[in-house]
N, C-alpha and C positions, 0 to 999 in steps of 0.2 A: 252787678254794678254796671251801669249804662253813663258811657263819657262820651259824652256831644263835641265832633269835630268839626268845624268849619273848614271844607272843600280846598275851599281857595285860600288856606293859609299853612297845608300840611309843609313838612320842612323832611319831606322825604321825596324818594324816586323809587321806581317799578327797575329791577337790573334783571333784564330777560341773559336766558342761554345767547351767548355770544352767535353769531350767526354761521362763523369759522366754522366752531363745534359741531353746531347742524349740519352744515355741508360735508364737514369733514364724515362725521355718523354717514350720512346718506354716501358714501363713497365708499365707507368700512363695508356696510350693506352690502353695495353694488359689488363688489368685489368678495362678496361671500364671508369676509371675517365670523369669526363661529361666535364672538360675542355682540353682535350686530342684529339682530333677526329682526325678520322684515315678518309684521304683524297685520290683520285684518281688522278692522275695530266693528266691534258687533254691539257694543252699544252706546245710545249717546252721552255718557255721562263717563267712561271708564277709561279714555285714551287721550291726557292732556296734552299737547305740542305747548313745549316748552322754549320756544322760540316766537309764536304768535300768539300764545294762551288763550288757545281756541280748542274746543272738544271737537278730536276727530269724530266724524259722523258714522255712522255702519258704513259698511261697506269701503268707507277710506281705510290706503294702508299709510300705517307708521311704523317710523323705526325704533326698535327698542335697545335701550344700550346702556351699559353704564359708566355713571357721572361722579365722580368725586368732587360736590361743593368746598367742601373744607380739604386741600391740601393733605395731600399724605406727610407721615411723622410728624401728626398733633394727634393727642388724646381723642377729639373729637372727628379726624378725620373719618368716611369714611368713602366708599362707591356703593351708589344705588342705583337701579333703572328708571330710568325717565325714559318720554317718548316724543319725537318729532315726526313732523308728518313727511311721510318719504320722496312727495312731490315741493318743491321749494316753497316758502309761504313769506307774507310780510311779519319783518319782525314788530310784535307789538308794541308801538309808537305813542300810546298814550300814557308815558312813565309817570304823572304827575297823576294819574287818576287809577284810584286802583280798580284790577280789572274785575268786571260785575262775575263771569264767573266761576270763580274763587271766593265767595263771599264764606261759604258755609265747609265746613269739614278739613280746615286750615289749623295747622299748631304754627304757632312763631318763636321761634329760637333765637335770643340774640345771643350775641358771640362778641367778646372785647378782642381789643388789635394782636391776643395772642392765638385767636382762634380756640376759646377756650368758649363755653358756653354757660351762659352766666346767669340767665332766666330762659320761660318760656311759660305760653300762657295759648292755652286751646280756645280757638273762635268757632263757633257752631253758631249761627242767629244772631251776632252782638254785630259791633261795627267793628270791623277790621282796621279800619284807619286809625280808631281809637285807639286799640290794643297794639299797635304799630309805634304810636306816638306816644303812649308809656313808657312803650321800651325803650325809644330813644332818650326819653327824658333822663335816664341812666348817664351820665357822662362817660360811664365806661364802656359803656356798648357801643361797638364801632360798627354795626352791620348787625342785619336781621335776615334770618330765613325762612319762609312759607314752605311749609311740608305738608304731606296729607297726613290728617290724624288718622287715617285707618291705615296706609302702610308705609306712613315716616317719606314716603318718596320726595326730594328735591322738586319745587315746581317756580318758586323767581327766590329772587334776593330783592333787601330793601338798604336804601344805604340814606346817607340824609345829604341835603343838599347844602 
């Protein structure tokens, strides 16, 4: 099933890793915390920065560390690794446009105000905007999360505007 979205009418946002968190990671790092490692990215498609949503390139280092999207003490909470890149980066600024790439190998989760999860629908080749704006169309779903379908990792949130 193929649903046609009009750009400039989506009634959602891109919620990147807060910026905080980055810095605060890249501090854990710097100061050696054992759940912090500081990683080499060796290829270009395997090391997302979840603050710029930009694939670190080889040879860039990121940090790897984990993230609990969903709150601890909900059913659905849990902590995964996600990666920022270890040198400071812009946070991604284009929240109204989703970012190109992420297009493919994306699951969406939505989640109602109890943090409970309530659907979820895998994007491989479809339109992700589309699959986005179903889920909201949900009145109970309060928030949407983009994970990778091949190891569940946290990479934005989608909330509606």
């Amino acid at each position: 099933m193929h649903l046609a979205v009009d750009m400039k009418t989506l009634n959602f946002q891109i919620v990147l890793l807060a910026t905080d968190v980055a810095e605060a990671a890249r501090r854990a790092a710097a100061a050696g915390a054992p759940d912090h490692g500081v990683v080499i990215a060796d290829s270009p498609n395997g090391f997302p920065c979840r603050h710029c949503l930009r694939w670190a390139q080889p040879g860039e280092r990121v940090i790897l560390f984990p993230y609990a999207a969903i709150p601890a003490g909900r059913p659905y909470s849990e902590s995964g690794p996600i990666f920022v890149h270890a040198e400071p980066c812009e946070r991604y600024r284009a929240t109204r446009v989703y970012p190109s790439a992420f297009r493919n190998g994306r699951v969406f989760r939505a989640y109602n105000a109890n943090y409970d999860m309530i659907d979820a629908e895998v994007v491989n080749g479809s339109e992700p905007e589309a699959v986005v704006e179903k889920l909201l169309q949900n009145p109970e779903t309060a928030f949407v999360h983009a994970r990778s379908v091949t190891h569940g990792c946290y990479t934005f949130g989608v909330e509606r505007i």
